[in-house]
C-alpha positions, 0 to 999 in steps of 0.5 A, a space after each residue: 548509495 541510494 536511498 529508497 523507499 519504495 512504499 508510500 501512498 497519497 490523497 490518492 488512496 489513503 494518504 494525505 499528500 497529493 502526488 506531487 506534493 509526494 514527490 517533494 516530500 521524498 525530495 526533502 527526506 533525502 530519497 533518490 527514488 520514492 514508490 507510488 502504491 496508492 491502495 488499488 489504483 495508479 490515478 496518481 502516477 501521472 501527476 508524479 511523473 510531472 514533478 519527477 524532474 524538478 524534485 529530482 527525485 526517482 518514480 517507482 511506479 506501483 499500486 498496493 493491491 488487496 487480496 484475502 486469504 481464509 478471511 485475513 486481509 493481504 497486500 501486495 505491492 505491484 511494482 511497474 506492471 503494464 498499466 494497460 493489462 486489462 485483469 490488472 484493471 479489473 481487480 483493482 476496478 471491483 475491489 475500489 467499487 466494494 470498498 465504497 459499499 464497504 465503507 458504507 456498511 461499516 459507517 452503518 454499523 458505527 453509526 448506532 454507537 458514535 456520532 458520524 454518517 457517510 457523508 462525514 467520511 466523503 468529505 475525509 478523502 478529498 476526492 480519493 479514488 479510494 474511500 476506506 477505513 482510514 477515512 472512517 478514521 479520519 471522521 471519528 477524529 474530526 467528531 472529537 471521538 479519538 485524538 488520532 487515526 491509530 486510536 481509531 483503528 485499535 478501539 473502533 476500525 480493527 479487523 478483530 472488533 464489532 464493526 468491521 465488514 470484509 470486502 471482496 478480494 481476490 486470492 493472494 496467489 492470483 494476484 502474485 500470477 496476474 502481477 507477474 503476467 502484467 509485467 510487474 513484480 509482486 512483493 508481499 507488504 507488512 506479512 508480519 504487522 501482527 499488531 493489526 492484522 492475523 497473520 497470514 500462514 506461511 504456507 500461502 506464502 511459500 504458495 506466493 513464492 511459487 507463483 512469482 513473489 519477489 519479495 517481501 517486506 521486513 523492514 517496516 514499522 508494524 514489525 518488531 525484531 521477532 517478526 523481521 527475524 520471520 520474515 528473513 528467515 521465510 524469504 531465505 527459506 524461499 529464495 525471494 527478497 527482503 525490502 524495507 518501506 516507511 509506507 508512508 501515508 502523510 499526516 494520516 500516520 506518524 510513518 516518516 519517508 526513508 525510515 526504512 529502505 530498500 537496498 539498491 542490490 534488490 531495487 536493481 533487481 525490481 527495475 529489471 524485470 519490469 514491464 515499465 521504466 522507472 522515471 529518472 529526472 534525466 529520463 522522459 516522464 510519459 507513462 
């Protein structure tokens, strides 16, 4: 049986590893296949791809892309869609460019009660593609302010408290349809992490599904029982797929690779309706 986990993340976006460093990571969890979803760009897929033979682990190629419905925010992996489809790059190119003036306002706002600037968060992402709040939280933790990143998120950087900023994102069944027209195959991340974000209704889901949703995640560690016994019942209610990630982010969270996984039944599935291949180590590497 194979073990997948197709949700994690690097230096790259918000994440702590670099690409390769990931695909060892994922060797020494004991996957055969890891997701590449950084936060609204595929930078790192190359450098994955490098290590894909001597890590002897699988690349599963994809990008978390943000999207906002009513004002609460939702994400979409995207998994193995034509990184050349020029709607893809365009939503993920706008939203990159309004976190970094995002981020920007909300170090503005902290500012006036804690003591952190800008240029505290730049040195925070290591030459991220994607400057966002965990680096916020990660200059909040170097000031000596909170001892970690979730302690950070929950008194300071919480969509629901005083210095939080929207940034600009598409509709989710937009992305659902450009995903989909790209290739790729959409699957709904965390849609029940009620303890960080509002919930999103379960009428845009179901408005999702009728665009192209895949699946959804229910296994993931911002769920308790109550909210995978949700999500099970709406993806049997819609006909989509159920999956389970660690969303891994290295050192930035306490989320392990393979504590949750995706069976290799919807993997399979995922892998054949996809624009591009997965990266086996017996297989090419070029994207």
């Amino acid at each position: 049986m194979l073990r997948i986990d197709p949700h994690a993340h690097t230096a790259i976006s918000d994440g702590t590893d670099t690409p390769k460093e990931l695909m060892y990571a994922a060797a020494r969890a004991g996957l055969n296949v890891v997701g590449l979803t950084d936060h609204d760009t595929i930078d790192g897929w190359d450098e994955a791809a490098q290590h894909v033979s001597a890590s002897g682990v699988a690349l599963l190629r994809g990008a978390e892309i943000s999207a906002s419905a009513d004002g609460i925010t939702v994400h979409i992996l995207g998994f193995l869609f034509n990184p050349t489809d020029p709607d893809i790059m365009r939503i993920c190119e706008r939203t990159r460019h309004d976190r970094q003036t995002r981020a920007q306002r909300i170090v503005e706002r902290i500012a006036a009660d804690y003591p952190i600037t800008f240029a505290d968060v730049q040195r925070q992402a290591h030459g991220s593609a994607v400057i966002g709040r965990p680096h916020i939280a990660d200059a909040l933790v170097e000031a000596g302010i909170f001892p970690d990143r979730s302690a950070a998120f929950v008194h300071v950087l919480h969509p629901r408290g005083p210095y939080y900023v929207h940034h600009w994102a598409p509709d989710p069944v937009e992305v659902v349809q450009k995903i989909r027209a790209a290739g790729g195959v959409p699957v709904l991340a965390h849609p029940r992490a009620a303890a960080r974000q509002r919930l999103l209704g379960e009428d845009v889901i179901a408005h999702m599904a009728e665009a192209g949703l895949f699946a959804m995640e229910r296994d993931h560690r911002d769920h308790d029982e109550q909210g995978k016994k949700d999500v099970e019942r709406l993806a049997r209610d819609l006909r989509i797929c159920v999956t389970g990630s660690s969303d891994y982010h290295g050192s930035g969270k306490p989320n392990h690779l393979g504590e949750n996984l995706t069976s290799e039944h919807v993997f399979r599935q995922i892998e054949e309706q996809g624009f591009l291949e997965v990266l086996y180590p017996h297989t090419s590497h070029e994207v």
